[in-house]
C-alpha positions in Angstrom: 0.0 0.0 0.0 1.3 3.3 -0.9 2.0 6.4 1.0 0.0 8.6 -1.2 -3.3 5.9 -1.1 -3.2 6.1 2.7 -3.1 9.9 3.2 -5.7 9.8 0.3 -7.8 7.3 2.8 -7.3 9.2 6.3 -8.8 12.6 4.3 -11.9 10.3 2.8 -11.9 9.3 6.2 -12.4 12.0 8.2 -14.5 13.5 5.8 -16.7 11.0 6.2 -16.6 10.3 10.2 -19.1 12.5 11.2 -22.2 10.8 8.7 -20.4 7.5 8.3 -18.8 6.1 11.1 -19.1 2.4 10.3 -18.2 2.4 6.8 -14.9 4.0 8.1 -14.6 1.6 10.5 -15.2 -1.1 7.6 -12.5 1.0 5.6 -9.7 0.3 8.3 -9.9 -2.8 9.1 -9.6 -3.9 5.6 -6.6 -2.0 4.7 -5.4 -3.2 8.4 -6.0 -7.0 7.7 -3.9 -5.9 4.8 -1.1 -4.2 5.8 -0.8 -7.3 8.4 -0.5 -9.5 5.6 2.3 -7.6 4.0 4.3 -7.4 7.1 4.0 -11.0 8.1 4.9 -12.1 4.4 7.8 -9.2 4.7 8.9 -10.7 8.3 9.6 -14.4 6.4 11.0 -13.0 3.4 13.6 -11.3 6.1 14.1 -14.3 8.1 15.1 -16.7 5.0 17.7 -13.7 3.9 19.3 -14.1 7.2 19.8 -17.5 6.4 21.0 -17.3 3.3 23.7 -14.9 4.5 24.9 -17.3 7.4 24.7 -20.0 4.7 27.4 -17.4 2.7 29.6 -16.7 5.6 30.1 -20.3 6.1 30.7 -21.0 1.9 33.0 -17.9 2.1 34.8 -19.6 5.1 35.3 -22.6 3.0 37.0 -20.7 0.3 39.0 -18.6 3.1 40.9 -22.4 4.2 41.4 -23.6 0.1 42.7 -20.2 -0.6 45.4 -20.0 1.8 46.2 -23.9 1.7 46.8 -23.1 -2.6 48.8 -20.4 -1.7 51.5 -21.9 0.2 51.4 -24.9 -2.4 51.7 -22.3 -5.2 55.0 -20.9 -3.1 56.4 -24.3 -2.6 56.5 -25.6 -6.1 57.6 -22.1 -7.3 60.9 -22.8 -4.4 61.2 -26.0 -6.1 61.1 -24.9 -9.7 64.1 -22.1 -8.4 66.6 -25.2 -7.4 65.4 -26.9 -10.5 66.7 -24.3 -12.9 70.0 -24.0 -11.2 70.6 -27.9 -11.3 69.9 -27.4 -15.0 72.6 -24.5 -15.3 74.9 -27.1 -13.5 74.4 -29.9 -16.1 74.3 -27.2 -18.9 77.6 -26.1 -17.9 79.2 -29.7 -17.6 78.0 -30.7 -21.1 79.6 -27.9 -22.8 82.8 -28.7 -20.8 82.3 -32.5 -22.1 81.6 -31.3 -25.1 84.7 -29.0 -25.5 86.9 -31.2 -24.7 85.8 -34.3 -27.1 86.5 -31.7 -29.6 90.0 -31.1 -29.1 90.6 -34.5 -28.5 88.9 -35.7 -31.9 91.1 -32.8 -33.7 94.6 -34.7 -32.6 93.7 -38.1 -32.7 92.3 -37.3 -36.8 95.5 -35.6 -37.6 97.7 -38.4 -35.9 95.5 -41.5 -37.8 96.0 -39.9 -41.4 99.8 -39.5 -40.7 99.6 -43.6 -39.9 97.3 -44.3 -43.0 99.5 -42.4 -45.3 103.0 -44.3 -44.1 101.0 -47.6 -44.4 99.2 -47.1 -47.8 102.4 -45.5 -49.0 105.3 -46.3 -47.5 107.9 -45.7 -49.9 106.8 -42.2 -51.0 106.1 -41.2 -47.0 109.8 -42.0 -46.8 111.5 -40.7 -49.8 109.1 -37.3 -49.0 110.8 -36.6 -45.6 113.8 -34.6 -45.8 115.5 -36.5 -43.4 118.7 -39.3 -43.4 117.8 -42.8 -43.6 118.7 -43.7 -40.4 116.1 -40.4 -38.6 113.6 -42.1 -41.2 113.8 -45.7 -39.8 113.4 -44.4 -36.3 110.5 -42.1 -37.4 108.7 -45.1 -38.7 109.3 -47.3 -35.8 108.2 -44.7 -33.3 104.9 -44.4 -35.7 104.4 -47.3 -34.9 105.2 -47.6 -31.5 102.3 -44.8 -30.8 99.5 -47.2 -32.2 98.7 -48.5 -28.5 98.7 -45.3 -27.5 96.1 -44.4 -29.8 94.0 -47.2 -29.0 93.7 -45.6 -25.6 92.7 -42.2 -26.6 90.3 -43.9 -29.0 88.6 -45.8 -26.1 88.9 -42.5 -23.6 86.7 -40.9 -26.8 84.1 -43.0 -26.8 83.7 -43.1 -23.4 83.6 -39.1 -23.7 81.1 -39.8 -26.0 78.5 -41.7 -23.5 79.4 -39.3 -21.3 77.9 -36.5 -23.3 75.0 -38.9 -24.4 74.6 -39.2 -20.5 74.6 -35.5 -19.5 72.2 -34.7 -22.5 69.6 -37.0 -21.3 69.8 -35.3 -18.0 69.6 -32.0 -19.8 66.4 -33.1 -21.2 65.0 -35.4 -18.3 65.4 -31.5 -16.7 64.1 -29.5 -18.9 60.8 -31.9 -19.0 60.4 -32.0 -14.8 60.9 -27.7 -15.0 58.2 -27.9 -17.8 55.9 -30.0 -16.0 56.4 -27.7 -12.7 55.6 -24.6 -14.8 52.7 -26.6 -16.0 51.4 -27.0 -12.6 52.0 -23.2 -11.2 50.5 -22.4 -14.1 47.1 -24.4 -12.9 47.1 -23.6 -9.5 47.2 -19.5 -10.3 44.3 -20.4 -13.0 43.0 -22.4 -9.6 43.5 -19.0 -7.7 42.2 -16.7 -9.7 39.1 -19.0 -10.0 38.1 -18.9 -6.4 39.2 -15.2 -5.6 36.4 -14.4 -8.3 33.7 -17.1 -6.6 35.1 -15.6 -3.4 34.3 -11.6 -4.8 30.8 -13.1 -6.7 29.7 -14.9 -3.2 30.9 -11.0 -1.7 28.5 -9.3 -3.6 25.7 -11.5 -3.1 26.0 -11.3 0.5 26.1 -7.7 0.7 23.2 -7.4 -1.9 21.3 -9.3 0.4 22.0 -7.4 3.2 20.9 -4.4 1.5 17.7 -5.7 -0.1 16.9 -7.3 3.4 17.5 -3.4 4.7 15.1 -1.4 2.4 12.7 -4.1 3.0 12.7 -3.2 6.9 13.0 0.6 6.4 9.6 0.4 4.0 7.5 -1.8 6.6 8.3 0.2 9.0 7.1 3.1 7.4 4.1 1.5 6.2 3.6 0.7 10.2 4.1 3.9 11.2 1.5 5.2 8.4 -1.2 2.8 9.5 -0.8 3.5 13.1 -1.4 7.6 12.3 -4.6 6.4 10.3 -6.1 4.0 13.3 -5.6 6.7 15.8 -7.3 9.3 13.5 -10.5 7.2 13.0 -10.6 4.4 15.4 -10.7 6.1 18.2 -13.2 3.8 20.1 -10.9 0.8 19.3 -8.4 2.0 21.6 -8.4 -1.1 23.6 -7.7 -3.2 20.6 -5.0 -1.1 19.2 -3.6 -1.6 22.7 -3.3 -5.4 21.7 -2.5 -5.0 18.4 0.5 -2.3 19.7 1.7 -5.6 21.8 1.8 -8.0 19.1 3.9 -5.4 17.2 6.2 -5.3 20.2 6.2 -9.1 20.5 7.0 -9.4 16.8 9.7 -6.9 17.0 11.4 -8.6 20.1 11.4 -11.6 18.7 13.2 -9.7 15.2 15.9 -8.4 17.5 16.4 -11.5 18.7 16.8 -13.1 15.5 19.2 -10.0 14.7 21.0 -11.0 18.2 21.4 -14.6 17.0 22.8 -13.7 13.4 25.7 -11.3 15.1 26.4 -14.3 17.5 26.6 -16.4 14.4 28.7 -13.8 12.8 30.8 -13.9 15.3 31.9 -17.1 15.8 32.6 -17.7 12.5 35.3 -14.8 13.0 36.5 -16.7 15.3 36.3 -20.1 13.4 38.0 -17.7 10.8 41.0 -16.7 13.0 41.5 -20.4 13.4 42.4 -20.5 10.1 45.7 -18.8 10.4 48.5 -21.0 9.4 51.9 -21.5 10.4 52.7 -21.4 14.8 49.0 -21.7 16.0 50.1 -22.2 19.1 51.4 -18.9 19.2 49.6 -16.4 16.7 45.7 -18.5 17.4 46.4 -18.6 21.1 43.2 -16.9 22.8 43.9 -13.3 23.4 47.5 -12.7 21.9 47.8 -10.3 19.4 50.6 -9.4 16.2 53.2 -8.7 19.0 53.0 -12.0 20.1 53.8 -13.1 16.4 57.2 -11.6 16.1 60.0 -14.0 14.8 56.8 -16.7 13.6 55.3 -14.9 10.7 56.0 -16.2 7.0 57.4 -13.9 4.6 54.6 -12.5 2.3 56.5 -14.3 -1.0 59.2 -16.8 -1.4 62.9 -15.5 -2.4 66.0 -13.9 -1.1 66.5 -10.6 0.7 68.3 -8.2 -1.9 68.1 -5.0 0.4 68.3 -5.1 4.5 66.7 -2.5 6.3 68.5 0.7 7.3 71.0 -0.4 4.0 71.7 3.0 2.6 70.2 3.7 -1.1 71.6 6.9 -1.5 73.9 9.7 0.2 71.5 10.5 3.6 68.9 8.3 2.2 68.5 4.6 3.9 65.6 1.8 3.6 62.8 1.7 5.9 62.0 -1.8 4.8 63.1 -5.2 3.1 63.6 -5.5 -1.1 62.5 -9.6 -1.9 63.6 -10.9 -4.7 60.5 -13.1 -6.4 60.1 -15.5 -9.2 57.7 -13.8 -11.7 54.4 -14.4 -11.4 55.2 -15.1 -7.6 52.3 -15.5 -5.2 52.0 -12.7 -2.8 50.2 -13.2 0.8 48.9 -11.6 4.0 51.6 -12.2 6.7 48.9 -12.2 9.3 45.3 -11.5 9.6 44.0 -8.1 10.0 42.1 -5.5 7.6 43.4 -4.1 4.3 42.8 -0.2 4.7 44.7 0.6 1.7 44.7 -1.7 -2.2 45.7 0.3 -5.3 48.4 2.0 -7.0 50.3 4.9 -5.1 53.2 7.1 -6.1 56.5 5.7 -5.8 55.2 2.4 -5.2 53.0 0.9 -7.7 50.7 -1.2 -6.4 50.4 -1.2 -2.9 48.5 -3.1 -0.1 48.4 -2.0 3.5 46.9 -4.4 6.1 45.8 -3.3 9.9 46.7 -5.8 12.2 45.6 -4.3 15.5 47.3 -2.4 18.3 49.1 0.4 16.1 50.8 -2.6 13.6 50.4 -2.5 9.8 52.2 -3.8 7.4 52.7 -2.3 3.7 53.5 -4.6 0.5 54.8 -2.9 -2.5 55.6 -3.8 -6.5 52.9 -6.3 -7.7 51.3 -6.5 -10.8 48.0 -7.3 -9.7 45.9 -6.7 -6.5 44.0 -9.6 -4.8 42.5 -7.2 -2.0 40.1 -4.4 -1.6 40.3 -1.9 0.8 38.3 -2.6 3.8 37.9 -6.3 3.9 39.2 -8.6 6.1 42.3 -10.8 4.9 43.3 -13.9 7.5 47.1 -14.9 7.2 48.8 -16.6 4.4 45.7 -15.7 2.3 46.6 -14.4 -1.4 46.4 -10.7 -1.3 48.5 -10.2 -5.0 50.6 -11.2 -7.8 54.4 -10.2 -8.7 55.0 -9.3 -12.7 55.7 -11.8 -15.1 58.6 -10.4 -16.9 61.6 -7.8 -15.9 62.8 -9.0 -11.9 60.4 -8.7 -10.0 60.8 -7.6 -6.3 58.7 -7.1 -3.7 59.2 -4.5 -1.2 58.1 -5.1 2.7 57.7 -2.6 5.6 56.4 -3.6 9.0 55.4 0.2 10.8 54.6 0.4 14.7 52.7 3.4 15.8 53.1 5.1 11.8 57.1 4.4 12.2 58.7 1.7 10.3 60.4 -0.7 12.3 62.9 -3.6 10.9 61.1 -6.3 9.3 63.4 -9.2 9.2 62.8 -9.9 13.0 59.5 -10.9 12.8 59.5 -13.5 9.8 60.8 -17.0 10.6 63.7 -18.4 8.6 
């Protein structure tokens, strides 16, 4: 029932009070029976919307745990894929050597063998073509011939040369089909991750569409309550005993909303708390009841995989020093939340690129700097080791860490476990 039909009905009304008292008394109890029906079908369609969003916090739970368990897979096979290359650099290296040398040994033992084919196919000529006496030409020949053993040797240490390099090509190979087949897999478990970060931001925007839809709902019937209570005191006067009752159902309904309401935040939160549990690495130290990031220090995992290029306080120009850590990454590298808190800052800032700051509590945040892409928005809740971003793909990518206490940066390298 609309605003503008009501007001139209109180006017007909009291126009009408004085010579038709009952037909106005007929009037309101229809549009009351009604407006009861409205609410009461408005009071379920409220009730099954609170479901449905405890039924989302729990999916969006779910996807919280598989996140955060794909993310420190995606980091341990991109580790692995690191030592992989190198061994392949190693093996490179030593078939080149292998190679190298069967060449020059192949170059003299060719040059040696046609000298020993020419004296046997042609003896006389070979000896009447040296410029030497006869006597330097006999021992010539015989020490030709005493090198043929000696040959046989080199000829044998060739061919085993030869496996060798047959050997360390395989390997080469075998390696370069495992680093494929590891590529192949980060490559699936980032398609994996990018996959349920957009279920997780879908499921987001359901639940808070919900939330809204279920909000105008109770802003309009209470309105239309407040409407229909001006118009029964207006013309039902002599019903004031009724309206009485009626004013306690209302208040019986409503106390039974708020405690609906009461139940949902309970819900709410203790599935924060089932999401703090969550939090990976020392639980007995960063879940413990009560403890908070200080309690963390020397236990938190480094938010990507990769060595430290620049230390804090290392000086980066003349008066100029570093107020935080320079990672080196793997391209593409996975980026995560080193603990749980809320991101108050996800976008692109001068100086930094990309940047995500997270609020950990008690005057902590954290500040992550130099990836490509941003798996965070500003103002939601990220739990630790959950995928916040994602390094660049080509150049060297590095990601740059700050830890700040009270707005002042404070050495990093402490708090992350080695």
């Amino acid at each position: 029932m609309t605003r503008r039909r009501i007001y139209g009905l109180i006017l007909t009304v009291l126009m009408t009070v004085p010579l038709k008292p009952l037909y106005a008394a007929d009037v309101s109890k229809a549009d009351v029976e009604a407006v009861e029906k409205q609410a009461e079908a408005r009071r379920m369609e409220h009730k099954k919307l609170q479901a449905q969003a405890v039924q989302l916090s729990l999916e969006l739970a779910k996807i919280n745990e598989k996140m955060i368990k794909a993310a420190a897979q995606l980091q341990g096979d991109e580790e692995k894929t690191t030592q992989m290359e190198a061994e392949l650099e190693t093996l490179e290296k030593r078939l080149a050597e292998a190679k190298e040398k069967f060449k020059k040994e192949n170059s003299s033992l060719i040059q040696t063998l046609a000298a020993l084919q020419n004296l046997a196919l042609h003896p006389n000529q070979a000896l009447l073509a040296q410029p030497l006496e006869p006597e330097d030409m006999v021992r010539s020949a015989l020490l030709l011939r005493q090198t043929v053993p000696y040959l046989s040797k080199r000829a044998e240490k060739i061919a085993a040369d030869l496996k060798l390099i047959d050997e360390e090509q395989k390997k080469v190979l075998a390696q370069l089909g495992k680093i494929q087949e590891k590529k192949d897999s980060i490559q699936k478990q980032q398609n994996a991750m990018k996959e349920m970060s957009r279920q997780k931001a879908e499921m987001r925007q359901q639940v808070e569409g919900q939330s809204q839809k279920t909000g105008k709902e109770a802003e309009k019937l209470a309105s239309e309550a407040a409407d229909l209570r001006d118009l029964w005191e207006k013309i039902e006067h002599e019903r004031e005993l009724k309206r009485r009752r009626d004013e306690e159902i209302r208040r019986a309904a409503r106390a039974r909303e708020e405690k609906t309401r009461k139940a949902y935040l309970e819900e709410q939160r203790r599935l924060k708390t089932q999401n703090n549990n969550l939090i990976s690495e020392d639980n007995d130290v960063i879940n413990a009841k009560g403890s908070g990031f200080a309690n963390a220090r020397g236990k938190l995992v480094r938010p990507a995989r990769g060595n430290i290029l620049t230390a804090y306080g290392e000086e980066l120009s003349k008066g100029v020093s570093s107020k935080g850590i320079m990672i080196g990454t793997r391209n593409a590298a996975q980026v995560i939340a080193p603990y749980d808190g809320t991101v108050v800052f996800s976008g692109p800032f001068k100086g930094y690129g990309n940047l995500i700051i997270i609020d950990h509590g008690k005057g902590y945040m954290s500040l992550l700097a130099g990836m490509s892409a941003l798996q965070a928005e500003s103002g939601q809740l990220v739990l630790a080791g959950e995928p916040v971003g994602i390094m660049p793909e080509k150049g060297k990518a590095k990601l740059y860490v700050e830890i700040r206490q009270n707005k002042r940066p404070i050495n990093p390298a402490p708090w992350f476990a080695n």
